[in-house]
N, C-alpha and C positions, 0 to 999 in steps of 0.2 A: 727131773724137770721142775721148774717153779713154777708155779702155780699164781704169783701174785703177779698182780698189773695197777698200772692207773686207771687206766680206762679197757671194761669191757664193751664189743658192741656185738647185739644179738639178731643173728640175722645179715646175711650178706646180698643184697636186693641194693638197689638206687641208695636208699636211706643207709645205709649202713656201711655199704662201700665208700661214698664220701665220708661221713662221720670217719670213721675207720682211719683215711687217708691225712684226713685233715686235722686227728688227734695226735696222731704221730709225726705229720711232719712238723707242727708246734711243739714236740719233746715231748710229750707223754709216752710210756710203757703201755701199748695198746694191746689186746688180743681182741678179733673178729672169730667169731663162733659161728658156723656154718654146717646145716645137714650137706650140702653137696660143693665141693672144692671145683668143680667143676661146671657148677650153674652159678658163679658172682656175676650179678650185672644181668641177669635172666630178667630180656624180655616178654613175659609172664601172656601178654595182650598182642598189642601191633609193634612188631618190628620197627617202630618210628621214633625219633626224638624230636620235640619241639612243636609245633602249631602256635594258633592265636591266643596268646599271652604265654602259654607254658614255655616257646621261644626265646620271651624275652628273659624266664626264671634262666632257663640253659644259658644265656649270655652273662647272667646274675652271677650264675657258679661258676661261670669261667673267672669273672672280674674278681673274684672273692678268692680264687687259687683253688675252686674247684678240676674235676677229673671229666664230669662228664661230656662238654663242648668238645675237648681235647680227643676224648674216644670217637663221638659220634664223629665230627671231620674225618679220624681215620679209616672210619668204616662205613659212610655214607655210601648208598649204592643210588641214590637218589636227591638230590636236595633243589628247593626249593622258597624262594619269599614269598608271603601266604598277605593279602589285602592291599596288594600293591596298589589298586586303583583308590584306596584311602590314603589320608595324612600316614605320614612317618609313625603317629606316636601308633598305628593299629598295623604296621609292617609286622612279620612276624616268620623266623627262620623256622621251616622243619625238613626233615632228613629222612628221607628210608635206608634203613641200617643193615650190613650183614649180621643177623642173628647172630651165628656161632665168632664171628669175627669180632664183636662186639665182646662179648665176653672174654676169651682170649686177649683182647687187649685190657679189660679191666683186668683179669689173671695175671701179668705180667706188671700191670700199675702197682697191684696188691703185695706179690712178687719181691718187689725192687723197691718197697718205701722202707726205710730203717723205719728203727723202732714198731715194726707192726707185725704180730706172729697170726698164722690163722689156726685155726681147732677145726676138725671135722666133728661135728657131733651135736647133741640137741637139747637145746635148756629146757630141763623142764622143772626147777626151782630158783623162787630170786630167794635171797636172805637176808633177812632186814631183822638191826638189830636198834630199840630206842630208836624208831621211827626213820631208822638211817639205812639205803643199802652196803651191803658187805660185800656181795659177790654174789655168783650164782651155782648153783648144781646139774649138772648135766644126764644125761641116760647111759653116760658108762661109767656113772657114779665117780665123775672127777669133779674136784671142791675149786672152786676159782676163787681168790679173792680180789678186790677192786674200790678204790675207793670212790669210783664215778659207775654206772652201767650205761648203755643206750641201747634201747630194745627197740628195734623197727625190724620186725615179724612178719610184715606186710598180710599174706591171707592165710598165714599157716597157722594160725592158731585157732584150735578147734574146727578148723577149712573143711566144708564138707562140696562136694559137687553133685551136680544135679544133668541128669539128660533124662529128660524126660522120666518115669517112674523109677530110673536107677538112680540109685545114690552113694555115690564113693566118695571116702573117708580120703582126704587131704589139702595141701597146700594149695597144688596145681596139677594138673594131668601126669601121672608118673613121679609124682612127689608125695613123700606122704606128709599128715598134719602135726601140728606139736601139739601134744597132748599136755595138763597139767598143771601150766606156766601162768595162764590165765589164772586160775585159781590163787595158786602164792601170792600172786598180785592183789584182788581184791578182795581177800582177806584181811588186806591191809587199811581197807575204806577204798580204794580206788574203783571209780564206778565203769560199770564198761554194758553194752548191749552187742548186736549183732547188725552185719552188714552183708549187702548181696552185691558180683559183680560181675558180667560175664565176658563170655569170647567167643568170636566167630569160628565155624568150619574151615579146615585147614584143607586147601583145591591139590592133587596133582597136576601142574603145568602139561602134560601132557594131553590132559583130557578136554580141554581147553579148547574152542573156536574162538583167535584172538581175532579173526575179520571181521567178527560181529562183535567189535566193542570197537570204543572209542578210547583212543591213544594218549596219554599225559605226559610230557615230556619232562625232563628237567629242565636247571638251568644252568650255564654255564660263565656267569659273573664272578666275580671277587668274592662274593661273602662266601661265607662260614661262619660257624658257632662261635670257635675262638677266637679271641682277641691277640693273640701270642702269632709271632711272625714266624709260623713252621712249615710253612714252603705249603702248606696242603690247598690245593687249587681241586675241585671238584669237575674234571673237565669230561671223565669217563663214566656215563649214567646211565643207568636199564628204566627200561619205561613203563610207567603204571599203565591201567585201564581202568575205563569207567562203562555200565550199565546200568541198566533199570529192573527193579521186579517189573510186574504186569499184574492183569485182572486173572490172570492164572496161577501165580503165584499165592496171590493174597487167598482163593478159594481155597485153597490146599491148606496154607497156615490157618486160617478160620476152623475149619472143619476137626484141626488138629488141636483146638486150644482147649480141649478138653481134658486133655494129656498135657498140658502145659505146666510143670512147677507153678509155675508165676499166676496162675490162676484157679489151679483144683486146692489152693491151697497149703500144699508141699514146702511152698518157700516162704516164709511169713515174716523176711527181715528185708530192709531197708535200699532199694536199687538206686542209681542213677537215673533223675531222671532228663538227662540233658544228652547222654548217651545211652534207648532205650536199646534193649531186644526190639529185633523184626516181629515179634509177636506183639509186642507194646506199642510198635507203631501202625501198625493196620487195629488195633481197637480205639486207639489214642487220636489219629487221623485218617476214619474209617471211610471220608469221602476223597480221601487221595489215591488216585490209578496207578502211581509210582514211585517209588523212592532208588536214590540211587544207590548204586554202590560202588567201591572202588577195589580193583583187585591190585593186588602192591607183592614184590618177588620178595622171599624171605633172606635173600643171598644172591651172591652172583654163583653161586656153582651149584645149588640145590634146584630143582621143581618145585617143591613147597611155593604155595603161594596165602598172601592172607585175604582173605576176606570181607571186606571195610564196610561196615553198614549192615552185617549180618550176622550180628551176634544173638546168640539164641539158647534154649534151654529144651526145645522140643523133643520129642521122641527121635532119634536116628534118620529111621525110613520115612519122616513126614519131613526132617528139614532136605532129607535127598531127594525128595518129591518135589517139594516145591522148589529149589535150585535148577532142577531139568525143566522147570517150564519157562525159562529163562534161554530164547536161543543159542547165546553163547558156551553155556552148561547142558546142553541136549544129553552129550557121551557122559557126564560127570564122572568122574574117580576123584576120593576122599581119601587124605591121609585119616587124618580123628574129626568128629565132629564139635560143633558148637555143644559151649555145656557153662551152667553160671556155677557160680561158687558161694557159699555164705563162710561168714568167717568174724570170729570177735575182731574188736575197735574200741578204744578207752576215750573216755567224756573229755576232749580236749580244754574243757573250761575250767581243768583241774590242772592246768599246767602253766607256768610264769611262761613269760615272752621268751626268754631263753628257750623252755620247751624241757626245764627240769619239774618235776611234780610237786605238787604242791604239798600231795599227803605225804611221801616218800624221800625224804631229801637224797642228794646224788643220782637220783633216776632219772633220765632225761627217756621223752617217747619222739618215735620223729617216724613220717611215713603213712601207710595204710594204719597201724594201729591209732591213728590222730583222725580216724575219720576220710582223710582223703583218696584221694584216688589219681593217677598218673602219675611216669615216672618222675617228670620235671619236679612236679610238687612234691614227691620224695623225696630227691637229691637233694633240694632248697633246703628243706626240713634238717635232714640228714648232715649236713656241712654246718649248720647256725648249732646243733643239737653237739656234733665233734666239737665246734670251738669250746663251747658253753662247758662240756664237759672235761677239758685240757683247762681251763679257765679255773673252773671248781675244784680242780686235782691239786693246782699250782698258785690258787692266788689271784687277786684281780676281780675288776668288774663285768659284768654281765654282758656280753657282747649281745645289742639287739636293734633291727634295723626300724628304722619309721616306715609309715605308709608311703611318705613324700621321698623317701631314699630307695626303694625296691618294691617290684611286685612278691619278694618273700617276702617283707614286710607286711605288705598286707594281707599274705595269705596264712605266717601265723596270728596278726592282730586278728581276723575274725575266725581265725578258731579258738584262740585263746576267750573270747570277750564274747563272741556271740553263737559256738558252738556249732554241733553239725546237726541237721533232722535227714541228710541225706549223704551220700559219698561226696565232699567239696572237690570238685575241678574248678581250676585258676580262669577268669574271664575278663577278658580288659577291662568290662563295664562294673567288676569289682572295687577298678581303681579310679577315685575321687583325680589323682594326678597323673592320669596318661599320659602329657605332652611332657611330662616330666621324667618318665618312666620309659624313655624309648627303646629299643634294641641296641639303639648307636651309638650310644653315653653310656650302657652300663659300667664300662670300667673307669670312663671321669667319676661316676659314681660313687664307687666300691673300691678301685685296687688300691689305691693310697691307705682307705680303712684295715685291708687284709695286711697290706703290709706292713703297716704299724703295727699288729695280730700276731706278725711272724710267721702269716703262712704265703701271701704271696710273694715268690722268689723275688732280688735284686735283678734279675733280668726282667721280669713280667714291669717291675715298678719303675723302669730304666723305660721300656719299649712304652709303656705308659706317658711318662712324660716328656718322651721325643715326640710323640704322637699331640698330645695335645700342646706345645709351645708351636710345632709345625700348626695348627687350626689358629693359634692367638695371632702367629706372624701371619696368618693369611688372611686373615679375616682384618689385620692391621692394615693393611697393604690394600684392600677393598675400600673398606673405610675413608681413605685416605685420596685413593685414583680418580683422577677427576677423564671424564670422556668428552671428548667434542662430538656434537651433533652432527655434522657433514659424514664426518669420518664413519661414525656407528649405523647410521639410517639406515645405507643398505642389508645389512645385515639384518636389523629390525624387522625390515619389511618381509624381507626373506623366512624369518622366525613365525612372521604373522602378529606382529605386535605393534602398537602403535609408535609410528619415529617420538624423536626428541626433537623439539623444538628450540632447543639451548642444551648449552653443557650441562653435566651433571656426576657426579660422584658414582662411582663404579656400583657400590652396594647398593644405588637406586636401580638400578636396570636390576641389578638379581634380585631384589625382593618383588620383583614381576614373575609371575607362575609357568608361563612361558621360557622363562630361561634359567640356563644353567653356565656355570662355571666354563664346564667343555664348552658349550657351544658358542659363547666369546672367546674362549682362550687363541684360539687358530688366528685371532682377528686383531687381538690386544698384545704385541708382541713383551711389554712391562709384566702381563698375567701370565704369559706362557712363561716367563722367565723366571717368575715367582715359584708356578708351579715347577717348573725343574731344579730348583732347589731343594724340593724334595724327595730325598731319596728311599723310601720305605715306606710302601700303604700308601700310595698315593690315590687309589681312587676311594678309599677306606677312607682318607684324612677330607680329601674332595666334597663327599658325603657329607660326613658330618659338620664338615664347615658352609656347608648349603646346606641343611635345614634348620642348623643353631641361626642362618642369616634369615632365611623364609618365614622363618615360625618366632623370633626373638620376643615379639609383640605379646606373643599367646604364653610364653616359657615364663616369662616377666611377672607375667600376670596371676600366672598358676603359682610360680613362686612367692609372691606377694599372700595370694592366700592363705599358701601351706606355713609361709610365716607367721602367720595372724592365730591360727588354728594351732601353733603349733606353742602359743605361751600356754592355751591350757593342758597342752603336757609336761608342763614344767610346776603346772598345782598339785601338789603329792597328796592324793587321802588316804590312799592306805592305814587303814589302823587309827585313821582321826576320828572314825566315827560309827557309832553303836547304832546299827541302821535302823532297827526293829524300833529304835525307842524315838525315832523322826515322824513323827506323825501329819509331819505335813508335806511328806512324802506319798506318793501314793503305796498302794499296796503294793501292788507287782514289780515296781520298784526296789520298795524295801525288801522282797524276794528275790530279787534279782540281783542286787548290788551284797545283798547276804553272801549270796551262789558264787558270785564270781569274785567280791572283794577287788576291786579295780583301783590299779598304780595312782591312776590319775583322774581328774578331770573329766580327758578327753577321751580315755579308753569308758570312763562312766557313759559320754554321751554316746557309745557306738555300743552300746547295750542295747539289745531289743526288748523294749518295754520301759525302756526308762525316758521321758519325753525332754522337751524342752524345759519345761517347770518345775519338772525334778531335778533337775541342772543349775537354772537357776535357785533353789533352795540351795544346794550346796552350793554355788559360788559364795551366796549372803551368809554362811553360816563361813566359809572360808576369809571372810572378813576382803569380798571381792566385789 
């Protein structure tokens, strides 16, 4: 068997199953390395893809020829739009997934891509020769060679778990840890610390009083994740629930935080704090009576149920204590319990935009090892880190997305530029360009980019732009229709909106917040006509062509900025300039811009600690 590849990727998680997919279907000779051939696409936490902003990354990886939008559709047992009573640009799709089903379908993606082998087995050396990776070494002492690697290891490195004063050595529950790998690495100068992350109690459905909870339904509209016209309509959906602790609950956890990891000391490394443990929130918000929670099915054929809101690290019989003082958990039966996990993570501010290393050339890191946390920001990571790596194998420039083109974009720019002090989850209020960055546009965005890349297909780039000349002709056709007053009033009034006074142009009535496209169409027989020329997506194209018309004013204007902002990423300093010897810099500046050595400009100004003045110095010094 040969042993040599283009591209190796270490680890078969979110991040590495993209990279993986998306390195080979570009032409590279890929192998994926895997402890278990039957956990790819293991989700690790909550059975869920997508929420507020990670949504719109899943839409990102579809438009770009990602895998995972395309899985989650097939296996949603729930799905849902999250901030609907907000503007478009904070809509935000997510999904409850059949666990094992989910998997299985990556298996079979994995499967059926040419050019991509997988390995069962476990890296535990990189080989770096003159500063360059070679390949890796495994623990059945097999030699790989590669002229790219991509290691997203997500929490198995060094992974230790915690329940209360037990501590087991691994990845994830019934997984064990990669021992050694860490090490080869930062012997190299690659700097790394440690990170903590956990996971709720796993319920039997059986033991269950659902009377006493409250019901969460899906939904059953047009959307989904991907963008790709494959019939998957989400019409069949099992229903979450939601509850509350109580003043009974919180006593129990109180009493037990003495035994807590999280606080006798035990865990000494870096949590979330945006997603705490139930123990972190009754100390963190000691005068709240209740927090909720949401109980979500792991499958359509399992009892397994997860837990949402009560993730924990306590001893066994105190998170079982306190769960029965919860009416709907009276009878409790538990598969396993909540338990956290610590685990190495490398300084992502050692790594270009790309997400190749900076001390290491050809190593790309993507994933939990980068600091973050979630699968969406995985996969994001995972897909830019495969191209980057097929890129470097073969030639070519650095594929890499702006903040004003994608929320990946922004979410490698500040780990690149401004690093982690905690696990980074993706947050709309990350992004300077929301109204630009919608769920609805992702692929106006991105597929055109992929598929000049060569990775998103001739069909995906075909359905692309029938989709959007369909939005140009309609939005023509608006533009253009002129309404008489008489005629429209009733309707108007009916709507609850003020009549017309005189005629007026179609796209005046819709840029009014009250109406939509459907709700004249029945009445305009020119717009219904419009609309039945469209044959494919029609409430998809519908969509998007009401709020590119509703929000034009806001898009214009965001755009205009990201323009303005976007000449000082076209000033290159890199390598212009000997920071230390800038004295009219300040200090922690010249620390800072040392540390990170920044492309540009503008990635200078989105350093923490480097101000306005220190910007200005370099633009004068840039002869700007």
């Amino acid at each position: 068997m040969d042993f040599k590849y283009d591209i190796i990727v270490i680890g078969a998680g979110h991040a590495g199953c993209e990279a993986a997919v998306a390195a080979a279907r570009m032409g590279s000779k890929t192998c994926l390395i895997t402890m278990d051939m039957n956990k790819v696409g293991q989700m690790s936490c909550n059975p869920a893809i997508g929420g507020i902003a990670k949504g719109q990354i899943v839409r990102e990886i579809d438009a770009l020829g990602g895998q995972m939008g395309l899985i989650a559709d097939k296996t949603a047992i729930q799905f849902r739009i999250l901030n609907r009573s907000k503007g478009p640009a904070m809509w935000s799709p997510r999904a409850q997934c059949d666990r094992n089903k989910f998997i299985w379908e990556w298996r079979e993606v994995l499967d059926q891509t040419p050019n991509l082998h997988i390995w069962q087995d476990t890296v535990t050396e990189l080989r770096v020769e003159n500063g360059e990776v070679t390949g890796v070494r495994t623990l059945l002492d097999v030699d790989f060679q590669a002229k790219c690697v991509v290691l997203t290891a997500g929490t198995f490195l060094n992974g230790l778990m915690h329940i209360g004063k037990t501590q087991i050595a691994g990845g994830r529950m019934a997984d064990p840890a990669s021992y050694r790998l860490t090490e080869s690495i930062t012997r190299h100068g690659v700097a790394h610390d440690r990170m903590k992350t956990g996971t709720p109690v796993r319920i039997d459905g059986r033991s269950v009083h659902y009377d006493l909870m409250d019901i969460q339904e899906g939904e059953h509209d047009f959307h989904k994740f991907s963008f790709m016209d494959n019939g998957v309509r989400h019409l069949r959906q099992l229903q979450c629930w939601t509850c509350y602790t109580n003043e009974e609950v919180h006593t129990v956890l109180r009493d037990g935080l003495a035994d807590s990891p999280l606080y006798n000391g035990q865990i000494q490394s870096i949590g979330p704090r945006y997603c705490p443990s139930i123990e972190t929130k009754i100390v963190t918000f000691p005068d709240k009576i209740q927090h909720q929670l949401f109980l979500e099915p792991e499958g359509e054929t399992t009892q397994e149920l997860y837990l949402n809101g009560f993730s924990s690290s306590l001893p066994l019989d105190i998170q079982i204590a306190a769960l029965k003082k919860i009416p709907a958990f009276s009878d409790l039966v538990i598969y396993r319990p909540g338990y956290a996990i610590e685990y190495d993570f490398f300084d992502p501010t050692q790594l270009k935009h790309s997400l190749e290393s900076k001390v290491i050339r050809n190593l790309f890191f993507a994933g939990q090892v980068n600091g973050t946390t979630g699968y969406e920001e995985a996969g994001g990571q995972g897909l830019i880190a495969g191209i980057n790596a097929h890129i470097n194998s073969h030639g070519g420039k650095p594929f890499v997305l702006g903040r004003d083109e994608a929320y990946i974009g922004v979410l490698i720019d500040d780990l690149v530029t401004k690093g982690v002090d905690e696990p980074y989850r993706m947050f709309t209020s990350r992004a300077e360009y929301r109204i630009l960055l919608r769920m609805d546009d992702a692929d106006m965005r991105l597929t055109e980019k992929s598929y000049h890349l060569g990775l998103a297909t001739p069909e995906r780039y075909h359905l692309y732009q029938r989709k959007n000349e369909s939005i140009e002709n309609l939005i023509h056709f608006i533009k253009g229709f002129s309404i008489k007053s008489h005629l429209i009033n009733p309707v108007l009034e009916s709507l609850g909106t003020t009549p017309l006074r005189h005629g007026c142009k179609l796209i005046d009535l819709l840029n009014r917040p009250q109406i939509t496209i459907e709700d004249l169409a029945p009445h305009i027989h020119a717009l219904e006509g419009e609309l039945s020329k469209i044959s494919e997506r029609k409430e998809e194209i519908i969509e998007a062509t009401e709020i590119r018309i509703k929000y034009q004013g806001y898009i214009d204007r965001e755009r205009m900025i990201a323009n303005k902002l976007s000449r000082l990423e076209n000033i290159k300093i890199k390598g212009k300039f000997d920071y230390n010897s800038l004295q009219s810099l300040s200090t922690e500046a010249r620390q800072k811009l040392i540390k990170i050595d920044p492309e540009t400009i503008a990635q200078a100004s989105r350093i923490p600690g480097v101000s306005p003045s220190d910007i200005n110095v370099l633009l004068v010094l840039c002869g700007r």
